[in-house]
PLY file of the C-alpha trace (Angstrom):
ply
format ascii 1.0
element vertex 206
property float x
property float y
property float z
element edge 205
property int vertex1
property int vertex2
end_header
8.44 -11.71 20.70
10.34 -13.04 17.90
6.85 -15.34 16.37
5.06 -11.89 16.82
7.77 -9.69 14.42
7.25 -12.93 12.41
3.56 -12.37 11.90
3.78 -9.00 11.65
6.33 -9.35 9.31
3.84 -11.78 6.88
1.14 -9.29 7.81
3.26 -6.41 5.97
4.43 -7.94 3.06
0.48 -9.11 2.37
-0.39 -5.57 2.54
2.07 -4.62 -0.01
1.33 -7.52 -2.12
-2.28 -6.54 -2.80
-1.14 -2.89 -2.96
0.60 -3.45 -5.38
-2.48 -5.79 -7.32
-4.42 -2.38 -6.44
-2.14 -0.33 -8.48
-1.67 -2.64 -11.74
-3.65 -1.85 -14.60
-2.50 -5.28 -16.08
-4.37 -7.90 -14.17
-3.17 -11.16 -15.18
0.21 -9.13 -14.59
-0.51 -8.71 -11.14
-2.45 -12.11 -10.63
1.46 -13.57 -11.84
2.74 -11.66 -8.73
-0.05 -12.53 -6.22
0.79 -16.31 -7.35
4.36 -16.28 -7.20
4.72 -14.30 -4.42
2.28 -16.29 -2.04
4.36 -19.20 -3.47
7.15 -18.04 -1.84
5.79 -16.86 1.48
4.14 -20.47 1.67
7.31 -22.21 1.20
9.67 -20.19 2.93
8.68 -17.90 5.66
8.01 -19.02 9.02
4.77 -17.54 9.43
3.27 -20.26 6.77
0.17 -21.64 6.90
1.86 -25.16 5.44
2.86 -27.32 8.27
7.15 -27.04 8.48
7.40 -30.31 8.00
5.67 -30.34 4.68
7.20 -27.03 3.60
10.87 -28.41 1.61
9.68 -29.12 -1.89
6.76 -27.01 -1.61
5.54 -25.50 -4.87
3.31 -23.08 -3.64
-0.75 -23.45 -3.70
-2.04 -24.83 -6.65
-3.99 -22.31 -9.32
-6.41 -22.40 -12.04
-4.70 -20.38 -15.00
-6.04 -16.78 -15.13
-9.68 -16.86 -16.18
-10.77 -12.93 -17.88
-14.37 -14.02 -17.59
-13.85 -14.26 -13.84
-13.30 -10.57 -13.22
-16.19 -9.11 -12.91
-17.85 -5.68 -12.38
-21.02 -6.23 -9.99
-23.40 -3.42 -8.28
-23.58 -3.21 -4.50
-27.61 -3.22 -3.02
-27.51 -2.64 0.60
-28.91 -4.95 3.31
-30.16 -5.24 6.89
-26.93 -5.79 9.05
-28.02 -9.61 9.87
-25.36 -10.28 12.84
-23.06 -13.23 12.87
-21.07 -14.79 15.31
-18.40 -17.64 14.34
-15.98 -19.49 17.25
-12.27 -19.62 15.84
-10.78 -21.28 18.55
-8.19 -19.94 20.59
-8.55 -17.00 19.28
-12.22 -16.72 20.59
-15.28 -15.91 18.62
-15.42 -13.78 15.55
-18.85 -11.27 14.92
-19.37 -9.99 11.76
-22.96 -8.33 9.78
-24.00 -8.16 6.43
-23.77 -4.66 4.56
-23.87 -5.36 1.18
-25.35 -8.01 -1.58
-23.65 -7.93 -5.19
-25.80 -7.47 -8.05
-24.17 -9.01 -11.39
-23.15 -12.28 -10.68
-26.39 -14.54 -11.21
-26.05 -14.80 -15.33
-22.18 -16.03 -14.80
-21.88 -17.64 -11.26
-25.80 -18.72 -10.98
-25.93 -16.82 -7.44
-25.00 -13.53 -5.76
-23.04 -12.70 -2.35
-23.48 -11.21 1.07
-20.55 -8.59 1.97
-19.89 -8.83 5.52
-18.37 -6.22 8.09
-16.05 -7.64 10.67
-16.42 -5.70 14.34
-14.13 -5.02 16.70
-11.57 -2.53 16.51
-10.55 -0.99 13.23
-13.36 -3.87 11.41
-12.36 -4.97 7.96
-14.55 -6.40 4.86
-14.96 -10.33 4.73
-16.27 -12.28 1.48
-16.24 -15.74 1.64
-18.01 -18.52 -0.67
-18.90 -21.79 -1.78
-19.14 -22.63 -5.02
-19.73 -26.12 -7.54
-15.81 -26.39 -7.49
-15.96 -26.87 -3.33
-15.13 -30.16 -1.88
-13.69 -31.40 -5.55
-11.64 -28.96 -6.70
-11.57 -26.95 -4.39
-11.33 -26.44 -0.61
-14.63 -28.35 1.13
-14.90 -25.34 3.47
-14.84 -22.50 0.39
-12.74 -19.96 -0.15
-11.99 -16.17 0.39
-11.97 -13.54 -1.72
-11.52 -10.72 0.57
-10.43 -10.30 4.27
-9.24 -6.64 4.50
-8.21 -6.77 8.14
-5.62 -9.38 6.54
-4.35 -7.75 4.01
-6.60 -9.03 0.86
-8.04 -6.01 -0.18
-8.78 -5.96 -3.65
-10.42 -2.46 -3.81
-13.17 -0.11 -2.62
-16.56 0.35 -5.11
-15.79 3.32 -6.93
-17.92 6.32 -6.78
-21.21 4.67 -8.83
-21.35 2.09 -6.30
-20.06 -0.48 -8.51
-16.74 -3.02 -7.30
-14.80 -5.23 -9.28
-14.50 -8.81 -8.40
-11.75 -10.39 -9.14
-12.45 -14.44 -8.32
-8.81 -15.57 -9.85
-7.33 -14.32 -6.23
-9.82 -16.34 -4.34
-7.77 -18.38 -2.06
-7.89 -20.88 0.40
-8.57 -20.30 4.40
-5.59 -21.25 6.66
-7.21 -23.83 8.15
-6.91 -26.01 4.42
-3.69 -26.43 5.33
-3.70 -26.95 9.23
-5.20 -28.04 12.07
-3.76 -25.60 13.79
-6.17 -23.04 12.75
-9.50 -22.27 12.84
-11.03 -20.13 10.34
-14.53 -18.43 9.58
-16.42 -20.38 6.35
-18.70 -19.37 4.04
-22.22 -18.49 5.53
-25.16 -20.75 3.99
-26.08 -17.47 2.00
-23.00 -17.35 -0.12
-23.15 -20.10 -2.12
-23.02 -19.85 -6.08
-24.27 -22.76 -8.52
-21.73 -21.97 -10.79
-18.12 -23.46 -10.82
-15.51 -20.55 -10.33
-12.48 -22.42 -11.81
-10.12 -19.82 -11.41
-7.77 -18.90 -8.10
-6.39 -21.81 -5.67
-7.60 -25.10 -6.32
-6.23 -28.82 -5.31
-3.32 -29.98 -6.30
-3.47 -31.98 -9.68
-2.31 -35.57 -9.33
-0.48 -36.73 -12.04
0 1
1 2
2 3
3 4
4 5
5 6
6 7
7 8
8 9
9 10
10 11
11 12
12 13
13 14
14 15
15 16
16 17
17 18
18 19
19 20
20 21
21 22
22 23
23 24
24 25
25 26
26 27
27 28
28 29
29 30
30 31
31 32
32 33
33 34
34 35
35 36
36 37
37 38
38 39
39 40
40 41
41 42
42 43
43 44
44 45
45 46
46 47
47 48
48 49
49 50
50 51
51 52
52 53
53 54
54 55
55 56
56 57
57 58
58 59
59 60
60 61
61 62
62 63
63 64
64 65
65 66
66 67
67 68
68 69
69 70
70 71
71 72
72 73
73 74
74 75
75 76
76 77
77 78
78 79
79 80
80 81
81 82
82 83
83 84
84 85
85 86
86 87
87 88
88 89
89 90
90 91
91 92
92 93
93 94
94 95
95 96
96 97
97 98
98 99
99 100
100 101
101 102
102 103
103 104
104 105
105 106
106 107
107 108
108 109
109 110
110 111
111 112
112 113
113 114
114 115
115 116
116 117
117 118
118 119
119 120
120 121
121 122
122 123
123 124
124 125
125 126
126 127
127 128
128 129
129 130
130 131
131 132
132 133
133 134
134 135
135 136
136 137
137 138
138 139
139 140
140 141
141 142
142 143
143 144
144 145
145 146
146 147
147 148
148 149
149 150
150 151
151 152
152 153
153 154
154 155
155 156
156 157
157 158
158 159
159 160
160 161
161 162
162 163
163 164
164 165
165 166
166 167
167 168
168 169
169 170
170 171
171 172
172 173
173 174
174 175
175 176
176 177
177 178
178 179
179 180
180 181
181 182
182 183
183 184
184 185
185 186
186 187
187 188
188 189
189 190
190 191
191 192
192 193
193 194
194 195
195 196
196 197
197 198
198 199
199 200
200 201
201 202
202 203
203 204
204 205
């Protein structure tokens, strides 16, 4: 019972993080607090991603500094709900459709990016991608930007139909740090040309 309070207390104290991100009209205010908090979650509490034996000394992930350019406003054009299935291990497979495709990101990021629905009870919003960064500085796999059934909810569209993206929160899937997971990457679709220097990134060797 005890690792289950544990994960539901990480689970909690994610939702409240990017509540309170939802409710700051300062964003590289609340990008500070997204950083600094995760920092301390990854370093400290026992539901970490980051192995325990790698957690004394750790700084917390790695960031590019806040990027303004990188918060964008795009348009949401619906799509056929193209299904998707994705094995994560132990915890069995993981279907998911497309819903959505932004509109607004090709002049910047050189692409746009499939919004996917999660099924199964409840559901949640998934948007994962790749981008020129991946596999350098960045995570091989890609990164997330949002995985409401986690906790990373940045916002709903507001009533035009338009959403603000926000890729300075993209972070890194569990399994970056672990073996121990298995997570969901970016489908073939959402890939961008562009290089979106701005949220998680490697480490920096000195």
């Amino acid at each position: 019972m005890e690792e289950t309070l544990q994960l539901w207390d990480w689970r909690e104290k994610i939702a409240n993080l990017y509540y309170e991100i939802r409710s700051s009209s300062d964003a590289p205010a609340a990008w500070r607090l997204w950083r600094d908090t995760r920092s301390t979650m990854f370093r400290d509490h026992p539901q970490s991603p980051v192995e325990a034996t790698d957690r004394e000394g750790f700084e917390g992930p790695a960031t590019f500094p806040y990027e303004p350019s990188l918060r964008l406003t795009v348009g949401l054009d619906p799509v056929p709900p193209e299904q998707m299935t994705v094995a994560t291990g132990a915890d069995g497979d993981l279907s998911m459709h497309s819903f959505a495709r932004t509109n607004g990101l090709v002049a910047s990021l050189g692409g746009e990016l499939t919004l996917y629905w999660i099924d199964g009870y409840g559901g949640g919003v998934f948007l994962p991608f790749v981008d020129a960064t991946s596999g350098t500085e960045t995570y091989g796999g890609g990164r997330y930007l949002l995985d409401t059934i986690k906790g990373a909810d940045l916002g709903v569209a507001r009533p035009g139909g338009t959403l603000v993206l926000d890729f300075n929160f993209s972070y890194f899937p569990s399994c970056a740090y672990s073996s121990r997971y298995v997570c969901p990457l970016a489908p073939s679709g959402n890939r961008l040309k562009g290089a979106v220097r701005a949220g998680e990134r490697h480490t920096i060797s000195n």
